[in-house]
N, C-alpha and C positions, 0 to 999 in steps of 0.2 A: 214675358207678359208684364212682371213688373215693373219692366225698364219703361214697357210704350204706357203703361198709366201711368208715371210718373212724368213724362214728359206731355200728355193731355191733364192732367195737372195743373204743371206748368204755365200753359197756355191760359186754361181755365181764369188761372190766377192772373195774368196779364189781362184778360180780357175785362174784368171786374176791376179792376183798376182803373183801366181807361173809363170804362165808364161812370165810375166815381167821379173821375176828375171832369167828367160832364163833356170830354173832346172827341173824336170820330176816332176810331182804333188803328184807322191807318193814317192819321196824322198823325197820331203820338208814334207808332212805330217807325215812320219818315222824319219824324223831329224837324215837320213844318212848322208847328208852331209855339215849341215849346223843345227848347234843349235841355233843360233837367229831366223830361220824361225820359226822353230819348236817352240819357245815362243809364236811369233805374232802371229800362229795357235792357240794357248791353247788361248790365249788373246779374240781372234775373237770368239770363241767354247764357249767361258764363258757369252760375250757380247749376242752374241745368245740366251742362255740360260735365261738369264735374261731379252731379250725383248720376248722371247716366256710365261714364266713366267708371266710379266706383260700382253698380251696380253689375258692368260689366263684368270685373276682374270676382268680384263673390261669386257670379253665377259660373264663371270657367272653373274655380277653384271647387264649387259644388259636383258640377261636372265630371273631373278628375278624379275627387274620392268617390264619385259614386262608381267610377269607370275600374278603381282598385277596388273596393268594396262587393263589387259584382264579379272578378275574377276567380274563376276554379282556383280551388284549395291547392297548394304544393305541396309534396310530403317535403316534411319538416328535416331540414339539416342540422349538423351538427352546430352546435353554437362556437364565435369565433373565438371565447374561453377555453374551450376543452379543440379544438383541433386548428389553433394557430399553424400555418402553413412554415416551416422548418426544422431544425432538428430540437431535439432532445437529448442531453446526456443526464443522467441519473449514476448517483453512489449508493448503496444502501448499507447501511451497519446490522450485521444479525448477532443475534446474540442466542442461541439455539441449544435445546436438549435434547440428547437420544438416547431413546427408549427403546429397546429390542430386549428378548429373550435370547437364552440359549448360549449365555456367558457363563455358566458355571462350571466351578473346579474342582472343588472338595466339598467331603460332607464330614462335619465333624461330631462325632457323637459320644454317648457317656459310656456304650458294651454293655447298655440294660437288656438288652435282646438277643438271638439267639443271631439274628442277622445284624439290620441295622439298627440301633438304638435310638432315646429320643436324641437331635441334635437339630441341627441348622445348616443349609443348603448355605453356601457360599458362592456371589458371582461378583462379577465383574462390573462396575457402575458407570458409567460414561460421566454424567452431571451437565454443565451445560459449558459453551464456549465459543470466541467469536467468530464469523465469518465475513466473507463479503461479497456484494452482487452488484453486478455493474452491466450498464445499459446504454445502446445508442439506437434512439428513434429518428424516423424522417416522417412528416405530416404532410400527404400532398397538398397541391392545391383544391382536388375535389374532395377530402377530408379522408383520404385512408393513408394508414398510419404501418408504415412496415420498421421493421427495427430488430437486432440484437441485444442478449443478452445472457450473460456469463455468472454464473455462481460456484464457490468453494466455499467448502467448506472443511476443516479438519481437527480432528478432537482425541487425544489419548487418555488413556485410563490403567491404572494398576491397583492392586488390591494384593491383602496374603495373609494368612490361614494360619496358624498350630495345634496340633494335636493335643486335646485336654488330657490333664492327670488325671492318670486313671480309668481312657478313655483310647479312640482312634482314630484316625481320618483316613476317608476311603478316595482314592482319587477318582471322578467321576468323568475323564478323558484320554484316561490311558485302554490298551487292549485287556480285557479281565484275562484273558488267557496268558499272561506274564506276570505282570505286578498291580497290587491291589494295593497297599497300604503304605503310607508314608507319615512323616514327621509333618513335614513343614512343605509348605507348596505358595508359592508365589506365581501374580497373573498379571500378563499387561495386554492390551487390547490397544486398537487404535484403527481408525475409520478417514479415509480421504472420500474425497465426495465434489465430483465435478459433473456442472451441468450446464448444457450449452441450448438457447433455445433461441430459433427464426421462426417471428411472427409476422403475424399480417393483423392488423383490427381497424376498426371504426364505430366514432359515435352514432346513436342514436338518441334525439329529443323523448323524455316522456312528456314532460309538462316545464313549465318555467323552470321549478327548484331539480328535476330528478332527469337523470340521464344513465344510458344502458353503452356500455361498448360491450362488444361483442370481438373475441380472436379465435384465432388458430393459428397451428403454422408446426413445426419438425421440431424435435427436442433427441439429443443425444446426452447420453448420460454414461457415467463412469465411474463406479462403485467400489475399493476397496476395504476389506475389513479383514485386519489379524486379528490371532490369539495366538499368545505364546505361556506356554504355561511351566514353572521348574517344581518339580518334585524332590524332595530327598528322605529319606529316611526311612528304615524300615526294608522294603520290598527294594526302593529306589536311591540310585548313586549319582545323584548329579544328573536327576533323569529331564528330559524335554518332551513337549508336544509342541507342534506347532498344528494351527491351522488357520488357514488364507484363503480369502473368499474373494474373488473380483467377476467382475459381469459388467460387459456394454450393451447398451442400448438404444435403438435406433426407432422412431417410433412417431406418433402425433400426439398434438397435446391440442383442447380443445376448450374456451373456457368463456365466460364473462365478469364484469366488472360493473358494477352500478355505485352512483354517487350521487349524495341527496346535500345538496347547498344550504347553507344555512345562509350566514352572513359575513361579511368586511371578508370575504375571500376564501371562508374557512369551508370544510363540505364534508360530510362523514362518506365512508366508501365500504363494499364487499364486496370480493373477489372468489370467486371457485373455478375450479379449470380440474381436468383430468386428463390424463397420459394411458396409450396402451401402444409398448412398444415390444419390437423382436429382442429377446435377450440372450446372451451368447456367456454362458456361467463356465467360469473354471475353479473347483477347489481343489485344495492340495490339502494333505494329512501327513504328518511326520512325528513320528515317536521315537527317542534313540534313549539309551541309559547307558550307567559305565562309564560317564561323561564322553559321548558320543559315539565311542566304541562299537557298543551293541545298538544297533538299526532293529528295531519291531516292525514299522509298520513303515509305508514309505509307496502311496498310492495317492493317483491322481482324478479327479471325476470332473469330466467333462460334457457339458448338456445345452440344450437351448430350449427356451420355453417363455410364455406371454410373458413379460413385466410392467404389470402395471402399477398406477400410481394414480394418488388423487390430494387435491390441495384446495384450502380455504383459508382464506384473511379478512380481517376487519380490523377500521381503522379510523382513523382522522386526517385531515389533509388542509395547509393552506397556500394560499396562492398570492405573487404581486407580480405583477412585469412578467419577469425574465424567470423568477424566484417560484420554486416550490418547496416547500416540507412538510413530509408526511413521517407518521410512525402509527405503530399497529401491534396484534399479533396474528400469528400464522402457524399453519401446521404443514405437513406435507408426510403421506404413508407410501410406501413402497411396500408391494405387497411380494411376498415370496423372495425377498432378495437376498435375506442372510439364511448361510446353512449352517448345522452344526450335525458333522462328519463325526461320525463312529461306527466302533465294532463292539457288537453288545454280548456274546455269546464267544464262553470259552471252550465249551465242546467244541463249533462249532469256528474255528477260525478267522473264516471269511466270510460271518455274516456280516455285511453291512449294511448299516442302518440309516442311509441322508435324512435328516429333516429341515424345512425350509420354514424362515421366520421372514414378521416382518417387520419395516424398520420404520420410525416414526422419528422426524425431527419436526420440534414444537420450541415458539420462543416470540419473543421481540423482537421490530425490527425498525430504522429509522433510517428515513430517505430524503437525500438533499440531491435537487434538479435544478436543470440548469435550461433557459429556453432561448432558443437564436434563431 
């Protein structure tokens, strides 16, 4: 509609013209009698042309957005920031502490009591130490994200005890029904820790700044823990325990990740996921004295039972190109996984007593990705 009034316009205004100039409208448009009209005509006819033209191309262009504008809504994809179509490799540096129960060895007390006096429980301290986790993603073209990734970790610990003057220390992992009291007792502990996990994930948009990935996918896990503990004096000659804890686990792990953008690349993020896998536990118990002579105890307990686990991180993250680095902290608990084997009863030889701990590795961690 615009277009044909502007072009009766046009006209309008030609017509007012000729008649101004006082000559018939269809001479001045023949340029019978008068060739400068006949110019202004062609001039006027050109100008014309060229607002009908432009008039043209705005109304197609109105058209168009109105033709997007009025389109059903799409559920919203991942943005091409977070699921660039190739792969992934990640490094992460941990720097981790583990906290478990059920490390101790001696009790060392003053003989103010009839049993045991006032003293202090003595165990075994882990502290913290490095590890490393390593990662390879593929990002398809319709935005899901499958990928690999491997973590160890390993950490030893020693500790050692003497019997106060005037005082005694009770060994608190030997069979009471042999020997109970020694001098001097030293402890050394140590923990491997392999874990293997295939995932599958993909983004989801919440709004401009926040987005949601969502995984799952199979985690196998491989659990060792000693203790090895030497007694001497007193009751004990050069005496040993040992005791060895290992368990696999086969299982799902199930989690999400959200990350909220800030700016110039940079984006805070939190991560929780949990695992419930089959576990297949073997420990072993070993007690010898006499420096190794005399064998006490020397049984093995084998079981299988749920093992689960659960994990949470928060962090910061930034991003260029190719380039990511992120760092955080993190936790991860393993529930029921460490035991601490014994025989509590000396009447009674063969009672024994499993109890099952659990195991907590908590720390920092910092990740450098690589994107192709």
């Amino acid at each position: 509609m615009k277009v044909w009034a502007s072009i009766c316009l046009g006209l309008v205004s030609v017509s007012f013209c000729n008649a101004d100039s006082g000559q018939p409208f269809e001479a001045g448009i023949l340029g019978v009698e008068d060739g400068g009209l006949w110019q202004q005509h062609l001039q006027r006819v050109e100008q014309l042309d060229q607002k009908v033209e432009s008039l043209s191309q705005r109304l197609a262009a109105e058209e168009a957005e109105s033709s997007v504008r009025y389109q059903p809504k799409r559920p919203r994809v991942p943005s091409s920031s977070l699921s660039r179509t190739g792969w992934n490799a990640s490094v992460d540096y941990l720097n981790w502490t583990v906290r478990r129960r059920g490390l101790d060895y001696a009790i060392t007390t003053d003989d103010s009591t009839r049993a045991v006096g006032a003293g202090d429980v003595h165990n075994v301290s882990f502290g913290s130490d490095s590890g490393i986790r390593a990662g390879l993603h593929y990002t398809t073209a319709v935005g899901w994200e499958i990928g690999f990734r491997y973590t160890h970790f390993g950490i030893d610990a020693a500790s050692s005890a003497a019997a106060p003057g005037g005082g005694n220390m009770w060994a608190t992992r030997s069979h009471p029904n042999e020997n109970e009291e020694a001098r001097t007792a030293s402890a050394f502990a140590n923990l491997d820790y392999d874990v293997f996990d295939l995932e599958l994930s993909r983004w989801f948009l919440i709004n401009r700044v926040a987005a949601i990935q969502f995984l799952g996918g199979l985690r196998w896990a491989s659990i060792d823990q000693d203790l090895r503990i030497d007694y001497d004096g007193d009751d004990f000659t050069n005496a040993q325990v040992f005791n060895r804890g290992s368990v696999d686990g086969f299982g799902v792990r199930l989690g999400a990740l959200a990350q909220w953008r800030l700016s110039y690349g940079v984006s805070l993020f939190a991560r929780g996921a949990g695992t419930i896998a089959y576990g297949k536990f073997e420990n072993h118990l070993l007690e010898t004295n006499l420096n190794g002579a005399d064998t006490i105890v020397d049984v093995t307990d084998r079981y299988e039972q749920a093992l689960p686990a659960i994990e949470a991180a928060a962090g910061i993250s930034w991003r260029c190109d190719h380039i990511e680095l992120a760092c955080g902290y993190e936790l991860t608990n393993w529930f029921d996984v460490s035991d601490r084997s014994m025989f509590v009863d000396s009447a009674h030889e063969g009672a024994y007593s499993p109890n099952s701990m659990n195991l907590l590795l908590d720390g920092v961690f910092a990740r450098f990705a690589f994107l192709y």
